[in-house]
TORTIDREN-583018 format. One record per residue: y, z, x of N, C-alpha, C in turn; residue number from 1. Coordinates in Angstrom, 3 decimals. Atoms other than C-alpha are relative to their C-alpha. Layout:
TORTIDREN-583018
- n.v  n.w  n.u  ca.v  ca.w  ca.u  c.v  c.w  c.u  semi
- Y  Z  X  Y  Z  X  Y  Z  X  NUM
...
***
This chain:
TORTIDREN-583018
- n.v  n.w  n.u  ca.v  ca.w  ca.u  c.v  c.w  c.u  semi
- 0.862  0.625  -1.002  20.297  -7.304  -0.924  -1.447  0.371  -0.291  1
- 1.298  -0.589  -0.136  16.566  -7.577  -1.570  -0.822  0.227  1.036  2
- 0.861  -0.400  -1.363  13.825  -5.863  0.484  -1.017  -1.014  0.610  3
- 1.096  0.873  -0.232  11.690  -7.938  2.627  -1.396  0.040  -0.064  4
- 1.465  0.487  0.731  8.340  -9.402  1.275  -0.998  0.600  1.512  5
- 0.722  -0.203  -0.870  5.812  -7.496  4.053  -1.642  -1.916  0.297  6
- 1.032  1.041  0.014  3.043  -10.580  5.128  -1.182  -0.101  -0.658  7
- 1.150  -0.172  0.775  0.703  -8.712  3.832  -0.475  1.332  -0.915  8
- -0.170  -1.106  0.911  0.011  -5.473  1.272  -0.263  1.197  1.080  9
- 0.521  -1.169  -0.746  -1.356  -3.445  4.211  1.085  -0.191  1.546  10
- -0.682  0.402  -1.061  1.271  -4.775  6.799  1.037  1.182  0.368  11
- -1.078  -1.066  -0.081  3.632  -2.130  7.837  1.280  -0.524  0.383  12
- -1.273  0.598  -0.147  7.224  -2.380  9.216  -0.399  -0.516  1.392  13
- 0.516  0.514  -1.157  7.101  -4.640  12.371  0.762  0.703  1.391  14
- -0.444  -0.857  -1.697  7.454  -2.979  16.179  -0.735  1.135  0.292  15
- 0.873  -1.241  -0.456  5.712  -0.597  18.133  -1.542  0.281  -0.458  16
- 1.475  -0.085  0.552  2.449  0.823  17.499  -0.392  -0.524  -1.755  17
- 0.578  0.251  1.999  2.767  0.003  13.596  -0.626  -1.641  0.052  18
- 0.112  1.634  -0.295  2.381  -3.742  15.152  -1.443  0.137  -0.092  19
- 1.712  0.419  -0.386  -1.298  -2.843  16.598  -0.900  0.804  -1.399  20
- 0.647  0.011  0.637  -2.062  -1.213  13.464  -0.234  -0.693  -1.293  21
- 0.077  1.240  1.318  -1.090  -3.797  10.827  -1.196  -1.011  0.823  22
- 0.706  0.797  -0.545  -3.176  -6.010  13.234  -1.502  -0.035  0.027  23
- 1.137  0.022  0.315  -6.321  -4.450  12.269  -0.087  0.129  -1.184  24
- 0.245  0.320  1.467  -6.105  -5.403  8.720  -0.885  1.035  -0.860  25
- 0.610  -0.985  0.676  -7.381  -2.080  7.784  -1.259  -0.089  -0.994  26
- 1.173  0.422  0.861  -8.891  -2.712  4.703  -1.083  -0.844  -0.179  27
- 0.723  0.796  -0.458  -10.636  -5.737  5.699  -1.037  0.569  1.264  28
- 1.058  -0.796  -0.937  -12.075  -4.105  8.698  -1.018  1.301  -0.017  29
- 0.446  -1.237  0.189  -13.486  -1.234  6.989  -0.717  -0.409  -1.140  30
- 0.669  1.364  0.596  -14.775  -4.285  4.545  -1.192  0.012  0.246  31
- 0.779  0.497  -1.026  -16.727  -5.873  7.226  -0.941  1.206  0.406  32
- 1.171  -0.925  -0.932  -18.522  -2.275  8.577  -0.214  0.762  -1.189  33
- 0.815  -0.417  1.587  -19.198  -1.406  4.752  -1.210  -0.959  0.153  34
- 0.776  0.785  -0.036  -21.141  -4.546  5.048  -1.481  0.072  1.030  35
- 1.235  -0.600  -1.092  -23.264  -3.147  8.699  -0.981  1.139  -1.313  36
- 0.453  -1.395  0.797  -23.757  0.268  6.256  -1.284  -0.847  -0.956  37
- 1.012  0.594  1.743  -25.433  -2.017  3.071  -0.889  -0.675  0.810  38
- 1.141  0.547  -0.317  -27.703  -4.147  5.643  -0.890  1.236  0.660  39
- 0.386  -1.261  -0.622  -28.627  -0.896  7.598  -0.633  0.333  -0.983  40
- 0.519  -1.095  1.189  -29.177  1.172  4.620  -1.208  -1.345  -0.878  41
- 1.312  1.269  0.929  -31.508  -1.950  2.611  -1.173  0.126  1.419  42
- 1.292  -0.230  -1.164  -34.037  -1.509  6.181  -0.993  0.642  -0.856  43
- 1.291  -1.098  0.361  -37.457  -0.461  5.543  0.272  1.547  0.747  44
- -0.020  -0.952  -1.273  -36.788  1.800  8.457  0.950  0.573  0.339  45
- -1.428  0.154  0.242  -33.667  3.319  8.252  0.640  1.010  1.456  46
- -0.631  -0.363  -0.472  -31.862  4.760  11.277  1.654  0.205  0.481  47
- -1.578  0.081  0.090  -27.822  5.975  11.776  0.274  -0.284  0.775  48
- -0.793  0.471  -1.193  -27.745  5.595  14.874  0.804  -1.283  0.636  49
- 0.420  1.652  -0.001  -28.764  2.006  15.244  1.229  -0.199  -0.839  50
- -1.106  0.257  0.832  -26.206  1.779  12.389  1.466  -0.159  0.377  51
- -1.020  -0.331  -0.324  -23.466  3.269  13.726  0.369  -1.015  1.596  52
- -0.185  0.753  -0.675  -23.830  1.341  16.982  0.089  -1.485  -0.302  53
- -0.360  1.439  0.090  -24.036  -2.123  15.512  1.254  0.160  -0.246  54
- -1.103  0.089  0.477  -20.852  -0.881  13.153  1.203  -0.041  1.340  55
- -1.182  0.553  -1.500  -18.723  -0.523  16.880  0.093  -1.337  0.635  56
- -0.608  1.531  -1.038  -19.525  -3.842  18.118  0.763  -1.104  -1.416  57
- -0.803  0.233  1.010  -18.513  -5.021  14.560  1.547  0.319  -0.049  58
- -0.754  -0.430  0.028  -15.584  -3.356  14.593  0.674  -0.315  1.070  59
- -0.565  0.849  -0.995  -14.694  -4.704  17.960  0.013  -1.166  0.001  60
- 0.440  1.693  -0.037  -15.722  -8.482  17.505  1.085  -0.104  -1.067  61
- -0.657  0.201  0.446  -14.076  -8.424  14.506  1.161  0.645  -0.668  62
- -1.310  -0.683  0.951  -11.693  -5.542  13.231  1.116  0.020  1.422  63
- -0.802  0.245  -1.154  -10.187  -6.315  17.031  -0.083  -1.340  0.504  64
- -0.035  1.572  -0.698  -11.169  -9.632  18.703  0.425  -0.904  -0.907  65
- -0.012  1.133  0.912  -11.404  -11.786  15.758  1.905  0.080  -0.610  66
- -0.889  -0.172  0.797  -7.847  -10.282  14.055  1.181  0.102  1.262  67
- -1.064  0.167  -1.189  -6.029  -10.423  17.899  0.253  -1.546  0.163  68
- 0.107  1.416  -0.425  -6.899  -14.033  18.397  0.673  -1.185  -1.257  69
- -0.753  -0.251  1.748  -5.813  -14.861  14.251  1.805  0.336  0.280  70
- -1.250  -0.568  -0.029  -2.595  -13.038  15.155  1.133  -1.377  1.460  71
- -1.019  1.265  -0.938  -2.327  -15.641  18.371  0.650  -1.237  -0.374  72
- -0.470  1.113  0.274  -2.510  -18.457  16.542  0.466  0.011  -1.127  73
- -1.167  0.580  1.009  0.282  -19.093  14.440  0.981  1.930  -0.314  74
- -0.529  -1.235  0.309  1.165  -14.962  14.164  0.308  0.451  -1.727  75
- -0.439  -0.201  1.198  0.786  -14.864  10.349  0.348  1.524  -0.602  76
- 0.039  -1.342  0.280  0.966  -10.917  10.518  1.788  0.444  0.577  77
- -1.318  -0.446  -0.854  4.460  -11.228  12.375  0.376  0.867  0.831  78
- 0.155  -1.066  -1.070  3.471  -8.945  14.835  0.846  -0.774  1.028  79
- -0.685  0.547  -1.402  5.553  -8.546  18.023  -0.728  0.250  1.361  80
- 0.920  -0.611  -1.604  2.524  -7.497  20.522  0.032  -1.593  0.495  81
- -0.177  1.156  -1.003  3.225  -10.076  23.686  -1.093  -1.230  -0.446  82
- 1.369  0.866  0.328  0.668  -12.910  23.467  -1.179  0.041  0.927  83
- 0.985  -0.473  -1.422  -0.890  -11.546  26.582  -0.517  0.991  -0.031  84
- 0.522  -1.436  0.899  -1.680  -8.301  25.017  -0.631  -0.593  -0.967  85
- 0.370  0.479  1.223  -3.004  -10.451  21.935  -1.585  -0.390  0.569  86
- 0.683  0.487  -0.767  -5.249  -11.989  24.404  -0.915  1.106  0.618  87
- 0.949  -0.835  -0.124  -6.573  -9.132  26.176  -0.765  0.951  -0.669  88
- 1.148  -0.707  1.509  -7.379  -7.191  23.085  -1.069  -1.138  -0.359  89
- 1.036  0.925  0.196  -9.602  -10.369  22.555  -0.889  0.033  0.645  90
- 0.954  0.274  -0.949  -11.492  -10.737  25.492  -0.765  1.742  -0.199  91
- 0.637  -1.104  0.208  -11.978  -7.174  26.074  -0.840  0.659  -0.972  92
- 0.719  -0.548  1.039  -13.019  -6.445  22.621  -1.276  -0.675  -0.732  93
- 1.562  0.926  -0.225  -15.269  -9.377  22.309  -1.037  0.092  0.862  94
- 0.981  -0.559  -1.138  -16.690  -8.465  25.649  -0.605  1.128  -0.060  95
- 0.661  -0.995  0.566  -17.475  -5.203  24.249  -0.853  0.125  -0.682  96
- 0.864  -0.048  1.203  -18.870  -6.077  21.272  -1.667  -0.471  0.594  97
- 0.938  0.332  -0.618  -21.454  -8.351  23.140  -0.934  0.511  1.307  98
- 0.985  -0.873  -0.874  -22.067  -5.737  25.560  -1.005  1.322  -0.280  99
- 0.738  -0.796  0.491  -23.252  -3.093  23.331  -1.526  -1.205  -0.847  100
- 1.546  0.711  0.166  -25.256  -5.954  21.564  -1.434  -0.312  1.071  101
- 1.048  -0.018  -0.847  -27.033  -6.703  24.854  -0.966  1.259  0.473  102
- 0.583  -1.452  -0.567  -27.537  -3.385  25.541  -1.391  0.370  -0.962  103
- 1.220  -0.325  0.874  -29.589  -3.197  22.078  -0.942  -0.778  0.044  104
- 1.151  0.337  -0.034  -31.211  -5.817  22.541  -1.199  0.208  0.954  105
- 0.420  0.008  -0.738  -32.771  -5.111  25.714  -0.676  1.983  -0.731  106
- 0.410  -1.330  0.582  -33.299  -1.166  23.740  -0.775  -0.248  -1.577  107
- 1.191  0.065  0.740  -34.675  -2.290  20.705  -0.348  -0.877  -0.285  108
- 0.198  1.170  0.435  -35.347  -6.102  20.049  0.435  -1.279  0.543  109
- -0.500  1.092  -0.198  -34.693  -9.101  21.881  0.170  -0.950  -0.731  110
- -0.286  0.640  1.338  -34.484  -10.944  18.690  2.048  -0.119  0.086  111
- -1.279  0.108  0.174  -31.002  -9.633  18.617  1.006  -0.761  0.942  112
- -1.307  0.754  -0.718  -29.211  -11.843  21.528  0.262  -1.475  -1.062  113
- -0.257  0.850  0.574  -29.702  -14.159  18.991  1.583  0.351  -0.598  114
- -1.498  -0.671  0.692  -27.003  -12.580  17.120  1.050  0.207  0.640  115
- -0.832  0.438  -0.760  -25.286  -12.059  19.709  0.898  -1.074  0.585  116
- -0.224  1.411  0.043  -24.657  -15.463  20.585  0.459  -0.572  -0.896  117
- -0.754  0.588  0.989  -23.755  -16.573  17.498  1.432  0.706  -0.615  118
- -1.323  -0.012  -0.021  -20.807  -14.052  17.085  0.600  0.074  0.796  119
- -1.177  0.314  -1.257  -19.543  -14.121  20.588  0.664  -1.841  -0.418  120
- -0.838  1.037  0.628  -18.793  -17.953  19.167  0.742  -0.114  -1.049  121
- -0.878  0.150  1.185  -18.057  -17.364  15.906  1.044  0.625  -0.339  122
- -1.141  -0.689  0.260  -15.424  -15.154  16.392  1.669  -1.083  0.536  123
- -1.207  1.094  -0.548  -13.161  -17.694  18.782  -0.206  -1.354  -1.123  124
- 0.139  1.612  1.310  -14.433  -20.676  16.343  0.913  -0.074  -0.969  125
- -0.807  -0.152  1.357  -13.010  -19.367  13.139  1.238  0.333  0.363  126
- -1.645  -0.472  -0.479  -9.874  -17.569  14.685  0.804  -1.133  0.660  127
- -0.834  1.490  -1.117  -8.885  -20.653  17.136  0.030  -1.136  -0.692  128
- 0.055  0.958  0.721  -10.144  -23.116  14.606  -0.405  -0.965  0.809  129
- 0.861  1.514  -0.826  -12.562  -25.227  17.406  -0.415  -0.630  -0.992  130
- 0.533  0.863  0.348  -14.147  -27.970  16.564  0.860  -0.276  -1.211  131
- -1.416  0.371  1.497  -11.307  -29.028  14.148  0.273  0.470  -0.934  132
- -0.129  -1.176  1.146  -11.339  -26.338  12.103  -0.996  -0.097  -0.780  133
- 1.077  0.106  1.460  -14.492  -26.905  10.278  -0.759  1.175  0.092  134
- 0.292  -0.846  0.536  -15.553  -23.649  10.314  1.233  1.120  -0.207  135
- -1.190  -1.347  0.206  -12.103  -21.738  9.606  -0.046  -0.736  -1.287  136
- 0.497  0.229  1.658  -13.149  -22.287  5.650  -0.458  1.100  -0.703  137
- 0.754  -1.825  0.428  -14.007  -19.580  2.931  -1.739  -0.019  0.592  138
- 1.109  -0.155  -0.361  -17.256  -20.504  3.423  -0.535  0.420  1.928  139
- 0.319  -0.869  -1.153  -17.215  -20.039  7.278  0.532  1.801  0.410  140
- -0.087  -1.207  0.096  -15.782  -16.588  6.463  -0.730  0.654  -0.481  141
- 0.541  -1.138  0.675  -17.886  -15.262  4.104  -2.006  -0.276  1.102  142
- 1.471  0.123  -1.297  -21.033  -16.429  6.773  0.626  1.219  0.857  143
- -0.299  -0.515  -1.390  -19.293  -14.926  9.853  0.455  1.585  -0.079  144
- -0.644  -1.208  0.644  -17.640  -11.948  7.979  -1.153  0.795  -0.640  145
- 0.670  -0.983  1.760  -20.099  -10.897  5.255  -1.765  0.339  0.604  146
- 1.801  0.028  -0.166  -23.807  -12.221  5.661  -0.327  0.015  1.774  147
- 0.341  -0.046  -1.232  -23.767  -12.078  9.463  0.046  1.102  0.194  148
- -0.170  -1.256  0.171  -22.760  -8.476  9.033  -1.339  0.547  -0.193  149
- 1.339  -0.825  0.595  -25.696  -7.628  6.741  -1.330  -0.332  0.907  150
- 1.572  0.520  -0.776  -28.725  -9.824  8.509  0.143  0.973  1.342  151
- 0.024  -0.900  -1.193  -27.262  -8.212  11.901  -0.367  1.480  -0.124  152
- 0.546  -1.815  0.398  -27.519  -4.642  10.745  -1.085  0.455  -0.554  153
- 1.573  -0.261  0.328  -30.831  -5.245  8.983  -0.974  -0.266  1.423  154
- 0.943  0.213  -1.309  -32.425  -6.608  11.910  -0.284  0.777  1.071  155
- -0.562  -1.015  -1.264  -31.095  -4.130  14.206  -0.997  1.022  -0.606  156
- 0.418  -1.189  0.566  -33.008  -1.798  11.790  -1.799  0.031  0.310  157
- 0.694  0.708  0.347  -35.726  -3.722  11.142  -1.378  -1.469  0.493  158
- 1.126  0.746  -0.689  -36.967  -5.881  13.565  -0.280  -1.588  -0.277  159
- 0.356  0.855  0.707  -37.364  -8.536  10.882  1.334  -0.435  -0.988  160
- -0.861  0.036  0.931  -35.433  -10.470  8.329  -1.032  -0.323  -1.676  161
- 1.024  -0.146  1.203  -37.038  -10.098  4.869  1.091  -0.877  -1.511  162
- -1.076  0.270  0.813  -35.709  -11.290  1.279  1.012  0.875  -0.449  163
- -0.735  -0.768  0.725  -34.089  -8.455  0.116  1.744  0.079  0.921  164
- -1.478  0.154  -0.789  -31.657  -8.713  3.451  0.679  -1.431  -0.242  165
- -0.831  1.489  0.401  -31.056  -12.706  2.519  1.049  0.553  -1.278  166
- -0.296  0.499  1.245  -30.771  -11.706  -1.183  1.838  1.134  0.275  167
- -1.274  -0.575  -0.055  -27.860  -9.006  0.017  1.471  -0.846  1.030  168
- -0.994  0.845  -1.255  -26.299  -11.384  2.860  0.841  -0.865  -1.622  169
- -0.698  0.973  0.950  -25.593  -13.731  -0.223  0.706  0.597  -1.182  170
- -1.221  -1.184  0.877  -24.039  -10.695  -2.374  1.263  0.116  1.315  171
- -1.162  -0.643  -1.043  -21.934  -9.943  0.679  0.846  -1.498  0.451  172
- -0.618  1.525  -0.407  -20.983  -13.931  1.445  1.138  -0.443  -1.420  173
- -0.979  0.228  0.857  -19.751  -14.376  -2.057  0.602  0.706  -0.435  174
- -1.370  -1.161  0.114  -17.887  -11.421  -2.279  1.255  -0.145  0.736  175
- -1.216  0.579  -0.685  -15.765  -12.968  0.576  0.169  -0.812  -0.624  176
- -0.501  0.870  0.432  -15.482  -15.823  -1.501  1.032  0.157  -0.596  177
- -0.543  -0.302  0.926  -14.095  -14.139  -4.027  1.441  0.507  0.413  178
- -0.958  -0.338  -0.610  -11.921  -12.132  -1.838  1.301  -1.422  0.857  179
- -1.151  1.365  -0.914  -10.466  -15.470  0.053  0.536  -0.781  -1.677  180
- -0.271  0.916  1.154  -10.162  -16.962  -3.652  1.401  0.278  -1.030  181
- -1.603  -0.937  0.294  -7.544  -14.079  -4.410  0.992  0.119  0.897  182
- -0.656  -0.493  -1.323  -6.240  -13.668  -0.966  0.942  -1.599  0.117  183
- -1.036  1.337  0.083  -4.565  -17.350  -0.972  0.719  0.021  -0.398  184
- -1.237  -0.039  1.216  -2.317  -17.449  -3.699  1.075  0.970  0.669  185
- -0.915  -1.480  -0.441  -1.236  -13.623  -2.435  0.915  -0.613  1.316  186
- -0.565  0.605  -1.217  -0.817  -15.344  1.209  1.088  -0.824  -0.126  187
- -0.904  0.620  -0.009  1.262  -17.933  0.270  1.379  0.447  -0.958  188
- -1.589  -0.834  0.707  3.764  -15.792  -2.098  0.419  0.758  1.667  189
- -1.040  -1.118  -0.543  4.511  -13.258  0.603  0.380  -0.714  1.057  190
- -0.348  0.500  -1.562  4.042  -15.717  3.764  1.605  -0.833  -0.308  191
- -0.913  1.051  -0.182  6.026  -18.599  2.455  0.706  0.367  -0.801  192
- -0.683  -0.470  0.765  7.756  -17.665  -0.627  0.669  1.273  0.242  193
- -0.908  -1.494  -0.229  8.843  -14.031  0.441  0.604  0.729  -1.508  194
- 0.271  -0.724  1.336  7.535  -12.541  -3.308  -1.020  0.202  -0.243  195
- 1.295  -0.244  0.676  4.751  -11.139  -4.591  0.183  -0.434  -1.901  196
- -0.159  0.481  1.571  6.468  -12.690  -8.669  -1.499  -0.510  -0.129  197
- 0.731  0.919  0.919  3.388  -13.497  -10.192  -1.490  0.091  0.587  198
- 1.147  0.103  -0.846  0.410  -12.262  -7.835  -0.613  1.188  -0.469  199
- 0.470  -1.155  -0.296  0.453  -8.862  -8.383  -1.234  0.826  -0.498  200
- 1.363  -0.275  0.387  -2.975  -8.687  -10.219  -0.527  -0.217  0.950  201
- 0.867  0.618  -1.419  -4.454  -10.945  -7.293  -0.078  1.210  0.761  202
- 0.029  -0.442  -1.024  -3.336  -8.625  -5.299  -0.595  1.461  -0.124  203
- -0.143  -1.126  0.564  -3.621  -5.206  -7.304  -2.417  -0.195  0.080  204
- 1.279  0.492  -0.386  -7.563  -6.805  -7.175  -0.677  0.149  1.414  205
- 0.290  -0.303  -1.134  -7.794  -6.909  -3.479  0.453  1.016  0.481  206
- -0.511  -0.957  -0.492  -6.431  -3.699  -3.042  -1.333  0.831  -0.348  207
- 1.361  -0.599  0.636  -9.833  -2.472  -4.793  -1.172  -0.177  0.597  208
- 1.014  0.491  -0.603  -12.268  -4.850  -3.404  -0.888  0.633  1.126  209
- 0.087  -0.977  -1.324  -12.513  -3.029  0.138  -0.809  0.953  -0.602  210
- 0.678  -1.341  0.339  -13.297  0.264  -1.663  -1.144  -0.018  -0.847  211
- 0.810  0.210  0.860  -15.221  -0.913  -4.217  -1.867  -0.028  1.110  212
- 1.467  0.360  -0.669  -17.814  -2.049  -1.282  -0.577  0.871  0.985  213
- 0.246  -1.086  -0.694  -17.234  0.737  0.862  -1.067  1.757  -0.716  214
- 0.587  -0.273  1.353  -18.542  3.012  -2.450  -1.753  -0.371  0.287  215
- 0.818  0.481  -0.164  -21.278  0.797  -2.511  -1.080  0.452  0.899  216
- 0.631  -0.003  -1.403  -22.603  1.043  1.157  -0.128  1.372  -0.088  217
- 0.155  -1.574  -0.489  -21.748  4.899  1.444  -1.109  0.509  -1.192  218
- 1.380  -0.742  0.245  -24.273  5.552  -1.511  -1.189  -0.912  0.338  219
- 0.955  0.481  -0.460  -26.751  3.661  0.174  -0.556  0.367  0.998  220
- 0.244  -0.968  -1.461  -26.455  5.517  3.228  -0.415  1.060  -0.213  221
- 0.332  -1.888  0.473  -26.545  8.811  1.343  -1.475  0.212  -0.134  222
- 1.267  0.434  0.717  -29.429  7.445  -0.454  -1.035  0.419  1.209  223
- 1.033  0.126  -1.058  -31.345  6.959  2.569  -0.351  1.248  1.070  224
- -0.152  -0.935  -1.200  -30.356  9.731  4.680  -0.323  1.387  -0.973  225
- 0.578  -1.203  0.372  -31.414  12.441  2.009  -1.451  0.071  -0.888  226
***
């Protein structure tokens, strides 16, 4: 009897708490607040704090809201958390995220409800697939995921958006590309097929990616902070 194909490389066995932690896609979420670190750390002006507080509402919007709401529709993680639990990890954690954003903006920049605003939508957009799905695309991932990451965490720093935060938003956008460009193939062996035959570079690739950027960000932080 062979063993069953997990959904995903970081997925654990399904039930109980292992449910709510396959559900934060680990490596992906630790992705995404590599990405706060590298716009933070590129600031003229560099503070951790500021840092560390954007990285929580990050980390709530999307290593919780965005990957609860994902999990509602259609359950590609095969989690067994209720759908009413799926749900309130959404709201709540979206409502979080946008409450520490308000909080900054009103503490250091009203600039930032901009930002705000655009991922309190873009998190239900891409996950729910409104407006007919035209932004659940690599390209509306590596925006909503990558370069919304970096501009938010520079700005937060910064006040301003300059080139050097574009020229990194668009290192950090097509790095999701790249990542969704491997992550398909992988998806559809383990979802539908129930094998990894024939991926396991793809995948042996995205098992790297994560760290590779996390690397990245942490000497940038170092950089800055000594």
């Amino acid at each position: 009897m062979g063993t069953e194909v997990r959904p995903a490389f970081y997925a654990l066995r399904p039930g109980g708490w292992r449910d709510y932690v396959t559900l934060l896609h680990f490596p992906y979420t630790l992705w995404n607040a590599s990405y706060v670190a590298l716009g933070a750390a590129l600031a003229p002006h560099f503070r951790a704090d500021r840092m560390l507080i954007t990285m929580a509402a990050f980390v709530l919007a999307l290593g919780i809201a965005a990957h609860a709401l994902d999990e509602l529709n259609g359950r590609p993680l095969r989690t067994r958390i209720p759908s009413r639990t799926l749900v309130a990890l959404a709201v709540l954690s979206l409502g979080g995220a946008c409450a520490i954003g308000v909080w900054a903006a009103f503490a250091w920049d009203f600039g930032l409800l901009g930002f705000v605003a655009f991922g309190a939508v873009a998190v239900p957009a891409y996950n729910l697939e409104w407006f007919g799905g035209v932004f659940h695309n690599e390209w509306g991932l590596a925006l909503s995921w990558a370069a919304f990451a970096v501009l938010t965490a520079y700005y937060a720093e910064a006040q301003t958006i300059r080139l050097d935060a574009v020229l990194a938003a668009a290192y950090a956008a097509a790095l999701i590309v790249v990542q969704r460009t491997l992550s398909t193939p992988v998806r559809r062996a383990r979802r539908d097929l129930g094998t990894t035959a024939g991926v396991e570079p793809l995948e042996r690739a995205l098992r790297i990616l994560p760290w590779a950027s996390v690397l990245l960000a942490a000497a940038l932080v170092s950089f800055r902070l000594t």
